[in-house]
MARVEXDREN-707302 format. One record per residue: residue number from 1; residue in one letter; chain; x, y, z of N, C-alpha, C in turn. Coordinates in nm, 3 decimals. Layout:
# residues N
i,aa,ch,n.east,n.north,n.up,ca.east,ca.north,ca.up,c.east,c.north,c.up
NUM,A,A,X,Y,Z,X,Y,Z,X,Y,Z
...
This chain:
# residues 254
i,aa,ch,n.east,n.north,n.up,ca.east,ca.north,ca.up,c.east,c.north,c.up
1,X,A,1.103,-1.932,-2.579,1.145,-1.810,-2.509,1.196,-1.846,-2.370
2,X,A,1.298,-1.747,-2.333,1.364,-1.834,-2.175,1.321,-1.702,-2.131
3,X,A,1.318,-1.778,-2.001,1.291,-1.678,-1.862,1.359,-1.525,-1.865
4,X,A,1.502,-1.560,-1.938,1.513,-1.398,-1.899,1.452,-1.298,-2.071
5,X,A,1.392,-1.386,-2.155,1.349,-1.294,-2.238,1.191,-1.252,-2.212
6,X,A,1.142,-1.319,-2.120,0.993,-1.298,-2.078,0.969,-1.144,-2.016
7,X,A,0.864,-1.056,-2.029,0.849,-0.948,-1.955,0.726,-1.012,-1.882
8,X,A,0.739,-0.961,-1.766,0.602,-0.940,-1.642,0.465,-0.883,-1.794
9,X,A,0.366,-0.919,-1.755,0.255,-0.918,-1.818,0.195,-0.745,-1.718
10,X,A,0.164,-0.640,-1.821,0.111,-0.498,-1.814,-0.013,-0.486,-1.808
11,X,A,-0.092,-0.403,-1.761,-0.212,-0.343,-1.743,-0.237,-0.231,-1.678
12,X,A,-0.279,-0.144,-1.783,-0.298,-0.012,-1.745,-0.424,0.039,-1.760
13,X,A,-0.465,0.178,-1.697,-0.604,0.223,-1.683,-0.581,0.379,-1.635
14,X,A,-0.651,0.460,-1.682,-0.698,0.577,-1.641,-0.754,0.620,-1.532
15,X,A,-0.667,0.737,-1.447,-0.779,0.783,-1.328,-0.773,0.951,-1.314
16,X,A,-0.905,0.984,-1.274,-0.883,1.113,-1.266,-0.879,1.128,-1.091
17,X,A,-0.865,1.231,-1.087,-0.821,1.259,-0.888,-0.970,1.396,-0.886
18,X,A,-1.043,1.274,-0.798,-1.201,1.352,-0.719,-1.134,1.463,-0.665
19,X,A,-1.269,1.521,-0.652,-1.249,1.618,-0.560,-1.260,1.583,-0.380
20,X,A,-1.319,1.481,-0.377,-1.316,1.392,-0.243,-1.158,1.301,-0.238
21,X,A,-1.101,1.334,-0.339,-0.947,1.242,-0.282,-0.816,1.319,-0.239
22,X,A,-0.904,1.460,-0.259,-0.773,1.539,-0.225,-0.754,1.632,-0.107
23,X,A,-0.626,1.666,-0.071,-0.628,1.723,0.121,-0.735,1.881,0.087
24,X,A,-0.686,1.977,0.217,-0.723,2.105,0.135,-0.640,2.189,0.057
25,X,A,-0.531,2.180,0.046,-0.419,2.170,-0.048,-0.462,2.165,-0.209
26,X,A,-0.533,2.067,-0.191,-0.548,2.047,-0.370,-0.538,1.899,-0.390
27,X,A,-0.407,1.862,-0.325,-0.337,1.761,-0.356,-0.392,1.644,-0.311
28,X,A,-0.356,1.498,-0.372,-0.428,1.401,-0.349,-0.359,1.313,-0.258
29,X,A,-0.432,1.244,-0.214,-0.368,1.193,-0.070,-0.255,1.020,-0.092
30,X,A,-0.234,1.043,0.008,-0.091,0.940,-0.012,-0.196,0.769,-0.045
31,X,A,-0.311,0.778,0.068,-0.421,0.630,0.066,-0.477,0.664,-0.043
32,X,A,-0.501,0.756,-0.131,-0.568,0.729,-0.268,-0.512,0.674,-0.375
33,X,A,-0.385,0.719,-0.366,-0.268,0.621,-0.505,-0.253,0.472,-0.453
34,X,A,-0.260,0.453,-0.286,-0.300,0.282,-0.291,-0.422,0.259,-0.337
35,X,A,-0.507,0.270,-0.327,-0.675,0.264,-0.387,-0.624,0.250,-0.513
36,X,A,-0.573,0.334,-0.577,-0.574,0.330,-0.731,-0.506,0.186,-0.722
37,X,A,-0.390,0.170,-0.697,-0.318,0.083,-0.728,-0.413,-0.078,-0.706
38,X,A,-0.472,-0.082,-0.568,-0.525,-0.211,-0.587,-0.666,-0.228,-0.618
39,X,A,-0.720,-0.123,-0.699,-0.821,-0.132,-0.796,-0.764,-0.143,-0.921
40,X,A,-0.663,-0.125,-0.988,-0.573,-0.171,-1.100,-0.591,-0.332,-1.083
41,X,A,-0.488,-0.342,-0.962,-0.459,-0.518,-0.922,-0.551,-0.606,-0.939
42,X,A,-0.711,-0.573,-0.894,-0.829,-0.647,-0.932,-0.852,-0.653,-1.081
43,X,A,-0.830,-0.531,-1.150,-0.871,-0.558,-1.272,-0.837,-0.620,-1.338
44,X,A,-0.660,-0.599,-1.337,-0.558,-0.691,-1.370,-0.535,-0.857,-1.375
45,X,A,-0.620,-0.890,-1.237,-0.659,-1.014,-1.234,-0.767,-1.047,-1.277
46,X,A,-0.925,-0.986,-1.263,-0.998,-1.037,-1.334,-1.004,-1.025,-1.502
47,X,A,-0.910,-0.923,-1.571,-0.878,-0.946,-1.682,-0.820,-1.071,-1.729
48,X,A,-0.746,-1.160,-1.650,-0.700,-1.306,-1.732,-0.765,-1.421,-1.616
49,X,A,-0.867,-1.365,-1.585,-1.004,-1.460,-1.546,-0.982,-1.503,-1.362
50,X,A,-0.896,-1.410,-1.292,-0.923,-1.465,-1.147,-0.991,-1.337,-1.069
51,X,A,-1.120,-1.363,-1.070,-1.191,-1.270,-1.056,-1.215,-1.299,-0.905
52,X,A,-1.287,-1.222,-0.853,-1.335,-1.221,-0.688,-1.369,-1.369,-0.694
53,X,A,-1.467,-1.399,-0.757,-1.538,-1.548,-0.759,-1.494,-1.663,-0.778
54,X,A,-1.380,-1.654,-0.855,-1.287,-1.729,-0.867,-1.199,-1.749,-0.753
55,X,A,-1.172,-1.632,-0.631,-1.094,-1.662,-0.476,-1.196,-1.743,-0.473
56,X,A,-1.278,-1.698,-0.390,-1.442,-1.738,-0.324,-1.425,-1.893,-0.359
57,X,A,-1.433,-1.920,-0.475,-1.475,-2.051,-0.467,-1.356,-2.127,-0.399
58,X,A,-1.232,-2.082,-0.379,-1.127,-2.159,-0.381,-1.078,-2.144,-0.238
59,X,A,-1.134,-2.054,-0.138,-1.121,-2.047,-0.042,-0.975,-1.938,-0.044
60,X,A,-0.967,-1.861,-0.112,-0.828,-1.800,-0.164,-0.896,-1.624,-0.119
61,X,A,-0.764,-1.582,-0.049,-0.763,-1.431,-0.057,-0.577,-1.375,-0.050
62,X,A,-0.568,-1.263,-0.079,-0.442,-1.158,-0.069,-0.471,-1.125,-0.022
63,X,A,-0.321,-1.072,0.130,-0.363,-0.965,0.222,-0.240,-0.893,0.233
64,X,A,-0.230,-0.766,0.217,-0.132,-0.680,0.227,-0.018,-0.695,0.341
65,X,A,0.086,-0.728,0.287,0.178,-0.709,0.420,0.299,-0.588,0.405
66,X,A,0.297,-0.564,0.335,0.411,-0.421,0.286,0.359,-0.354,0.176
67,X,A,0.360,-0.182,0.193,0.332,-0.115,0.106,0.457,0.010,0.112
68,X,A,0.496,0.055,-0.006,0.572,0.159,-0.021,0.542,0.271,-0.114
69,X,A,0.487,0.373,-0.094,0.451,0.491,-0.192,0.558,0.594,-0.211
70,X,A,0.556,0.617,-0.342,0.691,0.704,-0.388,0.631,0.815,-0.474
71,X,A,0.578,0.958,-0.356,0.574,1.037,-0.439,0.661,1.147,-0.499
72,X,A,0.619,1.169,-0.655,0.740,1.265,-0.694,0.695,1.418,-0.785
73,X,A,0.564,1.369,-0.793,0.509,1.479,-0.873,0.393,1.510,-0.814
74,X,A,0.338,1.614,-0.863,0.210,1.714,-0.811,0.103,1.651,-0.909
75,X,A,0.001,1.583,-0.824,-0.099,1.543,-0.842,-0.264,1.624,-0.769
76,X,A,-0.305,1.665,-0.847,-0.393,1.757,-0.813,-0.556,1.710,-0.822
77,X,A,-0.650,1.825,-0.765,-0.829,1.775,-0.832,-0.803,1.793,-0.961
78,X,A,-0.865,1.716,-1.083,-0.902,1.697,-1.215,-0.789,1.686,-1.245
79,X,A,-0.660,1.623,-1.201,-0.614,1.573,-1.300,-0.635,1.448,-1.359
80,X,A,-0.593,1.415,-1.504,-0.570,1.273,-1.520,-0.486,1.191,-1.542
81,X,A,-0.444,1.105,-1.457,-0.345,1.025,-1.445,-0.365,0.875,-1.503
82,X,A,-0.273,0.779,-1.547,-0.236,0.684,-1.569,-0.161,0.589,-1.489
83,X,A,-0.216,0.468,-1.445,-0.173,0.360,-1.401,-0.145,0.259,-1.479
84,X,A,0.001,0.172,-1.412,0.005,0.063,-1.454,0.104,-0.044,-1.363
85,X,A,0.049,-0.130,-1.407,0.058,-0.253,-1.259,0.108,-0.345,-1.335
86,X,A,0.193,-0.401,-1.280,0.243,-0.550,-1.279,0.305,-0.630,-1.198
87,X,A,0.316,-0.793,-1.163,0.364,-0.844,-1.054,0.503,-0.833,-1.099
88,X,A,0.639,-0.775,-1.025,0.742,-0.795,-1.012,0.806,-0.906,-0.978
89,X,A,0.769,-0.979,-0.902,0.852,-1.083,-0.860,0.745,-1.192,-0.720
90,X,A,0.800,-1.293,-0.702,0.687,-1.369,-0.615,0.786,-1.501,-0.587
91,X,A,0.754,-1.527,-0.445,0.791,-1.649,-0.380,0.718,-1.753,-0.378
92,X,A,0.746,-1.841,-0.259,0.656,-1.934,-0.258,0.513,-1.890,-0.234
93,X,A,0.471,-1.800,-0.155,0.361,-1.811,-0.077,0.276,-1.628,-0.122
94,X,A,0.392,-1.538,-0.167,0.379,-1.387,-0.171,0.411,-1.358,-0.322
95,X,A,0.380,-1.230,-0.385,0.404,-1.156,-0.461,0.448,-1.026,-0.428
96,X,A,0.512,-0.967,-0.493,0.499,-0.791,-0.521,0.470,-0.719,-0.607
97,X,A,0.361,-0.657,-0.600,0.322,-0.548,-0.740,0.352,-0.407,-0.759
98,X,A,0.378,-0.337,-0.846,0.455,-0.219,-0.868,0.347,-0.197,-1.005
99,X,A,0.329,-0.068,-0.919,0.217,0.039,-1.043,0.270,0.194,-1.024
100,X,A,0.296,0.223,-1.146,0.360,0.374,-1.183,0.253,0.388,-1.248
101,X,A,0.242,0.579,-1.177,0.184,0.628,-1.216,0.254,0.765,-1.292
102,X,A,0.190,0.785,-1.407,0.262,0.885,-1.480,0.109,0.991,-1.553
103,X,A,0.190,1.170,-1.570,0.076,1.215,-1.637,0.102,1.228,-1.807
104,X,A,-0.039,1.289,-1.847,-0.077,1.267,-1.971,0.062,1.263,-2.114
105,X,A,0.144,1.300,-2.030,0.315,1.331,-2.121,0.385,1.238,-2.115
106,X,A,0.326,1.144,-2.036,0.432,1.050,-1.952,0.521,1.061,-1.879
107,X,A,0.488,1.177,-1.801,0.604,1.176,-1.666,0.576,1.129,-1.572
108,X,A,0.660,1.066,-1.499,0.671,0.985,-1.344,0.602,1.100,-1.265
109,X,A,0.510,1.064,-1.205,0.409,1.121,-1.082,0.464,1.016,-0.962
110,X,A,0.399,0.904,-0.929,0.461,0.820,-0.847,0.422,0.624,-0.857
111,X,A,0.483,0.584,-0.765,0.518,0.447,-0.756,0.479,0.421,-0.663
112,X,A,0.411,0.280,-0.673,0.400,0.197,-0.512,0.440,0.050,-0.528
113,X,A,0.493,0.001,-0.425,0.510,-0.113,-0.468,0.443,-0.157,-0.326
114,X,A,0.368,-0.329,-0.355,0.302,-0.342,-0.224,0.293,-0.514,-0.237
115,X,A,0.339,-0.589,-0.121,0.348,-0.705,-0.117,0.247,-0.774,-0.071
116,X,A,0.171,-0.900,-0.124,0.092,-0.927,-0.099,0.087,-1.085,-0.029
117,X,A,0.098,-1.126,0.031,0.050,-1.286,0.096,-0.073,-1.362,0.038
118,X,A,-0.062,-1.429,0.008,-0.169,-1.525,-0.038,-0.191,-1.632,0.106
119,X,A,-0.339,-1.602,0.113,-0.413,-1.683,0.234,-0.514,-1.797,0.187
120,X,A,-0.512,-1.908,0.249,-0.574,-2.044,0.222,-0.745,-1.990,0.291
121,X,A,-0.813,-2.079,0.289,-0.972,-2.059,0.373,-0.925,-2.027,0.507
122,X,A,-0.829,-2.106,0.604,-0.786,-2.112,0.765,-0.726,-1.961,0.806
123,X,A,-0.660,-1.911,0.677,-0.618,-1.774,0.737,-0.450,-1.784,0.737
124,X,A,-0.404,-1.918,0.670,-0.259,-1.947,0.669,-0.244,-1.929,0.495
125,X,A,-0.069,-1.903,0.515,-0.007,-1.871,0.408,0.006,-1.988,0.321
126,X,A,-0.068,-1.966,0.173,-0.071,-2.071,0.085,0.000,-2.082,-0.010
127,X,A,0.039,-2.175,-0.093,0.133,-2.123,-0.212,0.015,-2.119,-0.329
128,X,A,0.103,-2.005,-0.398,0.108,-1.917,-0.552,0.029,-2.039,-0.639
129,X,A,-0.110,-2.049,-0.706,-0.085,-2.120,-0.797,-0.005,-2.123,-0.932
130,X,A,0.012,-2.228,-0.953,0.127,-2.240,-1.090,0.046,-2.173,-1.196
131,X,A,-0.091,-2.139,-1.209,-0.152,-2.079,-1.301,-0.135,-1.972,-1.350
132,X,A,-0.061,-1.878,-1.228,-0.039,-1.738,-1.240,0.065,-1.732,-1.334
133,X,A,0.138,-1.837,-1.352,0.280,-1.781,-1.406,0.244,-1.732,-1.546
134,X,A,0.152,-1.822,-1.652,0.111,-1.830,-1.748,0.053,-1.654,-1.757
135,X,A,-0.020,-1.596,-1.725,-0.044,-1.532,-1.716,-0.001,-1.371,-1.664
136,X,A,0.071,-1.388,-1.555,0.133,-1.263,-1.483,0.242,-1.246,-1.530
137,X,A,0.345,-1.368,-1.534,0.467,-1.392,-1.563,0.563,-1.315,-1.436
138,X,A,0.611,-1.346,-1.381,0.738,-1.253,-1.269,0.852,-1.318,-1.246
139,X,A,0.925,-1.306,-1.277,1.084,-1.348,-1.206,1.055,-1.422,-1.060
140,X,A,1.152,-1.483,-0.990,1.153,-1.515,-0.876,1.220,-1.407,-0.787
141,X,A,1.136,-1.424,-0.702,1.187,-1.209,-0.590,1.297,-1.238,-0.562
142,X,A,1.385,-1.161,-0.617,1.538,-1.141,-0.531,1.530,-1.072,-0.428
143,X,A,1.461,-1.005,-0.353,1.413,-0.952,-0.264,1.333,-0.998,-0.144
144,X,A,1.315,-0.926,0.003,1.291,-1.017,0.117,1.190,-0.932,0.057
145,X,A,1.033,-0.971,0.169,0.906,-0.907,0.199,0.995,-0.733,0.279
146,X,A,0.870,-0.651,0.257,0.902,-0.489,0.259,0.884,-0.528,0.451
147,X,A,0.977,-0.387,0.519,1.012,-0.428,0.616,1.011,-0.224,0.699
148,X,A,0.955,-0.209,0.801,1.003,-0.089,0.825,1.008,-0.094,0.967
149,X,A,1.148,-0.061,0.991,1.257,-0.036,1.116,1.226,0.050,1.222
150,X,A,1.186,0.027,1.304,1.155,0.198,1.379,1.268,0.145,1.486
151,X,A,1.330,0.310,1.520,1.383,0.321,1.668,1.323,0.286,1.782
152,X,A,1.366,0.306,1.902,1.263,0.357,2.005,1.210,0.492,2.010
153,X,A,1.085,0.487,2.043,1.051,0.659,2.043,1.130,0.703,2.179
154,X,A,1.048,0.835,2.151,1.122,0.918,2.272,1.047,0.896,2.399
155,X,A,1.120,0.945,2.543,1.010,0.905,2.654,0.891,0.969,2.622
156,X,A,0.840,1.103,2.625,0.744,1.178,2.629,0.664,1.148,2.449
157,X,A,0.672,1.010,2.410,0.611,1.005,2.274,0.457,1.078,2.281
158,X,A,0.426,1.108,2.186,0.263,1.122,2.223,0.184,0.963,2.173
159,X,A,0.120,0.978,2.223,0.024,0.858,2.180,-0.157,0.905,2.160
160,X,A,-0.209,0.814,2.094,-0.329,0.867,2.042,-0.430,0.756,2.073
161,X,A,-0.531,0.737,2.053,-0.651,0.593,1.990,-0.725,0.623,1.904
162,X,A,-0.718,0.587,1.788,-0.833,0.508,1.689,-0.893,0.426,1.740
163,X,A,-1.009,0.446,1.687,-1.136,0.350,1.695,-1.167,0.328,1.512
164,X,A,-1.181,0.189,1.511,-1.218,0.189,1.365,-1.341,0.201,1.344
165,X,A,-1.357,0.270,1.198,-1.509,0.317,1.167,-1.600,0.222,1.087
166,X,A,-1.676,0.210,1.083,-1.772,0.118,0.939,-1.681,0.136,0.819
167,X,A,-1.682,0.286,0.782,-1.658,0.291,0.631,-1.507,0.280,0.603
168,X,A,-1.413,0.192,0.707,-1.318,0.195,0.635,-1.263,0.026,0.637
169,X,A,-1.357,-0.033,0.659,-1.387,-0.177,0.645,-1.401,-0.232,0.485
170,X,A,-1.356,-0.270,0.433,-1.373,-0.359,0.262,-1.449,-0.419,0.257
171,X,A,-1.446,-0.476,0.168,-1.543,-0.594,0.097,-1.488,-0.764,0.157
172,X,A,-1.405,-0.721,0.206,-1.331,-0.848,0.311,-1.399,-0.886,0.457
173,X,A,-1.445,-0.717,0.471,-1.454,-0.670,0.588,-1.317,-0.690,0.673
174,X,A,-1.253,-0.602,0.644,-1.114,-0.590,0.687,-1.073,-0.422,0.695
175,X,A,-0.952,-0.417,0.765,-0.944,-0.220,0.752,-0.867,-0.265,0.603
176,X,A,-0.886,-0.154,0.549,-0.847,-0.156,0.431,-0.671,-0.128,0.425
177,X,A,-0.584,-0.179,0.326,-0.459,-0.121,0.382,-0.454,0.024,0.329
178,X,A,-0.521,0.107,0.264,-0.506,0.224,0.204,-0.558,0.285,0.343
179,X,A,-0.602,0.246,0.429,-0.670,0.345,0.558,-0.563,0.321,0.644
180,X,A,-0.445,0.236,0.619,-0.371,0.269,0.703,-0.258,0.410,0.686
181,X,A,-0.289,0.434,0.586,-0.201,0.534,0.506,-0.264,0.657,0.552
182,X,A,-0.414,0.677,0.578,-0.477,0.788,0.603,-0.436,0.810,0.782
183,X,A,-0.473,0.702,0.881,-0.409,0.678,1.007,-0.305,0.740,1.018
184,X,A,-0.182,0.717,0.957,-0.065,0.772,0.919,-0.070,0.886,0.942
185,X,A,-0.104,0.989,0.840,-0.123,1.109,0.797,-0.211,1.169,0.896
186,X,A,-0.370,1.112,0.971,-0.370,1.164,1.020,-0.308,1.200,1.147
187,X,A,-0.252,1.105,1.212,-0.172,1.147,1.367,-0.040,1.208,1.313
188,X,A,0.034,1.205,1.217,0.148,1.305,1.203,0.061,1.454,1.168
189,X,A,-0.006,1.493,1.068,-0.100,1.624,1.093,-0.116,1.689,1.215
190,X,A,-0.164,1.560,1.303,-0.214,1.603,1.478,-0.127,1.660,1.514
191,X,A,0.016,1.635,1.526,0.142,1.678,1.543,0.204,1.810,1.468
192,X,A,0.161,1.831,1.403,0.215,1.950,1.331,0.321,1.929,1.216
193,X,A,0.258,1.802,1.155,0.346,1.760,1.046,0.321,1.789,0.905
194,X,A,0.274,1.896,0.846,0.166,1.902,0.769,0.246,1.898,0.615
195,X,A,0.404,2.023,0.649,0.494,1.946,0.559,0.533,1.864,0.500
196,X,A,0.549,1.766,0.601,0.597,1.625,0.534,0.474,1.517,0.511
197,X,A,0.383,1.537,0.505,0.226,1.511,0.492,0.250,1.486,0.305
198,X,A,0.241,1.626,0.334,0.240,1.683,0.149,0.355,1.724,0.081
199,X,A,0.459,1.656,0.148,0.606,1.702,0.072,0.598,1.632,-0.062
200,X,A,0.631,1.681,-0.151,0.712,1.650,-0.294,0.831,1.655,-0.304
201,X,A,0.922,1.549,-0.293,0.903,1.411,-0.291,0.912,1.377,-0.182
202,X,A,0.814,1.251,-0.137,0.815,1.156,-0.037,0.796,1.044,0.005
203,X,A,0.821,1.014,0.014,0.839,0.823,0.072,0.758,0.764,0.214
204,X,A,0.679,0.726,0.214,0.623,0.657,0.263,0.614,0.476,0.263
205,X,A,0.637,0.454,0.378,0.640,0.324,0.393,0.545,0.291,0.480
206,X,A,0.465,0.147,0.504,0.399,0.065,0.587,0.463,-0.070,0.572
207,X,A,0.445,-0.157,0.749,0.465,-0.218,0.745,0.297,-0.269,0.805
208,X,A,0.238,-0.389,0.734,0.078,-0.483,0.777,0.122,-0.539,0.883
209,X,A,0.144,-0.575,1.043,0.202,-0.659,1.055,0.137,-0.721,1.176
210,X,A,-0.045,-0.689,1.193,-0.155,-0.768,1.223,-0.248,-0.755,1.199
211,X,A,-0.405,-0.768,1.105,-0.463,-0.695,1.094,-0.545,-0.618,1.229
212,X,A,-0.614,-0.524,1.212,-0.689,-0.460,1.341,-0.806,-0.491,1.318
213,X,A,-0.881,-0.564,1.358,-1.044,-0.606,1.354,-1.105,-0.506,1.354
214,X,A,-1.214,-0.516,1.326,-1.376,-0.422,1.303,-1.393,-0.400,1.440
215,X,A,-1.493,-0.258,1.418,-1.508,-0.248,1.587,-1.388,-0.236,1.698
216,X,A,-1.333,-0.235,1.670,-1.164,-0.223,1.788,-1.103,-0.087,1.766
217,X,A,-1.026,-0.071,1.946,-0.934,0.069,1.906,-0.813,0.045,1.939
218,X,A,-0.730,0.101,1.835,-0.568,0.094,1.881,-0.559,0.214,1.891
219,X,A,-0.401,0.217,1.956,-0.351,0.284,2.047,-0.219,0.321,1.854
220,X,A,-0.152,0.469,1.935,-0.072,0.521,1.787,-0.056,0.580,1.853
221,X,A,0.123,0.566,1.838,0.285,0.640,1.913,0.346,0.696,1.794
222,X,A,0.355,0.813,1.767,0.391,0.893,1.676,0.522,0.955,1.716
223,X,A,0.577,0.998,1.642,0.723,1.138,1.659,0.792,1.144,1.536
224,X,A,0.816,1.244,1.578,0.948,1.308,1.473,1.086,1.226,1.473
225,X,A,1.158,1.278,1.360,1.313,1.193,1.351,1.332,1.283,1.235
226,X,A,1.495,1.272,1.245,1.562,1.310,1.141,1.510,1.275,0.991
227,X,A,1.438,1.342,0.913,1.412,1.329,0.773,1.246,1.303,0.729
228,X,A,1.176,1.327,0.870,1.068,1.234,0.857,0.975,1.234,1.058
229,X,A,0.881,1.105,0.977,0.820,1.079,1.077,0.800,0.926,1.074
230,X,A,0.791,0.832,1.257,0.751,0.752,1.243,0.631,0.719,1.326
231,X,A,0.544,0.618,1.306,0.497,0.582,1.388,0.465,0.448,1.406
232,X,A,0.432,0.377,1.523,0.379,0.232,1.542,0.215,0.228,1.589
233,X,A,0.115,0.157,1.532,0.002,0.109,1.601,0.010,-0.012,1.663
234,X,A,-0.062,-0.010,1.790,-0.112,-0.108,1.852,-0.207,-0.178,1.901
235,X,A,-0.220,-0.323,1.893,-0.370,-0.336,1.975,-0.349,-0.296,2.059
236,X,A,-0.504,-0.326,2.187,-0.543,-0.328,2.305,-0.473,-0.388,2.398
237,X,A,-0.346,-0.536,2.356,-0.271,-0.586,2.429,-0.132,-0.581,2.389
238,X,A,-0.142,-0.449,2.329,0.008,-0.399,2.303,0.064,-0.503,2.192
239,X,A,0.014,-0.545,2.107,0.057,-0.647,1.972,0.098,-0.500,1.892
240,X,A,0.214,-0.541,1.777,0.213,-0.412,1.652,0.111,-0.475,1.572
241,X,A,0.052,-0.355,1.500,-0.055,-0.363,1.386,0.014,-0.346,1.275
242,X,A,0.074,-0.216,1.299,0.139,-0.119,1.148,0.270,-0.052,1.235
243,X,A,0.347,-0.043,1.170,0.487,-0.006,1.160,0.506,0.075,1.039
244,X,A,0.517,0.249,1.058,0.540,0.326,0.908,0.602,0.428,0.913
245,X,A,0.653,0.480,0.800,0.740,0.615,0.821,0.699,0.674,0.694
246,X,A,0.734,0.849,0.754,0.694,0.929,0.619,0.860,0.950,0.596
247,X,A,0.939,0.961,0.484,1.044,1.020,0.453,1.048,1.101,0.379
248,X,A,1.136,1.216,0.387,1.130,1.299,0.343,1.252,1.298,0.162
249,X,A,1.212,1.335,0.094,1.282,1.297,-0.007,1.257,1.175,-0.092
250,X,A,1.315,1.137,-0.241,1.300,1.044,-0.311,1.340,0.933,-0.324
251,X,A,1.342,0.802,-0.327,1.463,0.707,-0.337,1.435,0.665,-0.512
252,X,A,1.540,0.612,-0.495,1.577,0.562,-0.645,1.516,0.487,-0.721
253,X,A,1.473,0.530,-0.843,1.311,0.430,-0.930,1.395,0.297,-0.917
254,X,A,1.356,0.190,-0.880,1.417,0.039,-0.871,1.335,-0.034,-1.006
């Protein structure tokens, strides 16, 4: 079999939407379809045997550096939805995974696609083992790592501080990247964004682009723009953390 008759290797799973995952709306929140998605991704991997324990021993972790959520349908409490994940494509050192979610008919609800870095024990970028291929199978990424652009804000931006909490720390002990999605949402809300919060359809992007330690507060410059909202976090010495925008509208299933 040649490369271009190979498909990416599938895995799918069932979720229903808590009543703790959704706004007061009904609707379920933009950081819960990442949750879904990289609780898929674990399973996905410990299904063809690279389980947590299997990093651990190897001094091996993934850390989010781009996420993109594409919602298009009304996802509500009790519904049940369907996931499914697979690696799209991967470089030397990164992957990208893409999990659609669709309901019980099989219609497109939404998409995320979210790039991941592979880290050595030191905290540097390692390469992919050759093991994965056997298993995941992905093309080589024709594509750069996910990337989001901001303008300059306006003079009078507002700005905010987070303080990070215990419970939104992982099993890494790291902020989780799905809490950056909630961050998001909440300082555009603060603003009076509540529309484009919960628009159908919408696009949301993050860019990872330091993590924010435990215990620490950044600083979050929010505003409006044509179609949307952006905002930037920062540390304490003005470093970017996260770089993200809500857009308003759908882009094209890729």
């Amino acid at each position: 079999m040649t490369d271009r008759d190979r498909q990416p290797d599938r895995c799918s799973a069932p979720y229903r939407v808590r009543f703790d995952e959704a706004a007061p709306d009904g609707r379920i929140r933009t950081s819960v379809l990442l949750r879904y998605a990289q609780d898929l991704a674990w399973y996905h991997s410990a299904y063809h045997g690279f389980t947590r324990e299997w990093y651990r021993e190897r001094g091996l972790t993934w850390l989010a550096r781009a996420a993109e959520v594409m919602v298009e349908g009304d996802m509500r409490v009790g519904d049940e939805i369907v996931g499914t994940t697979q690696v799209v494509g991967w470089r030397r050192v990164w992957a990208r995974r893409r999990t659609d979610f669709v309901d019980a008919d099989g219609r497109p609800l939404a998409w995320t696609h979210v790039d991941w870095v592979l880290l050595d024990a030191r905290g540097a970028p390692t390469r992919v083992p050759n093991d994965f291929d056997k298993d995941f199978w992905a093309p080589q990424a024709d594509f750069p790592l996910g990337r989001v652009n901001l303008t300059h804000p306006p003079a009078d931006v507002e700005t905010s501080s987070i303080r990070v909490r215990p419970q939104e720390l992982d099993p890494m002990d790291h902020v989780n990247n799905a809490v950056y999605a909630d961050w998001l949402d909440e300082q555009v809300l603060r603003l009076g964004g509540e529309a484009e919060v919960r628009a159908i359809p919408r696009t949301v992007r993050l860019e990872y682009a330091r993590a924010v330690e435990p215990d620490s507060t950044v600083s979050a410059e929010t505003w409006r723009e044509a179609g949307g909202w952006s905002c930037r976090i920062r540390d304490a010495v003005g470093v970017d953390c996260l770089r993200a925008r809500i857009e308003l509208g759908a882009v094209s299933r890729p």
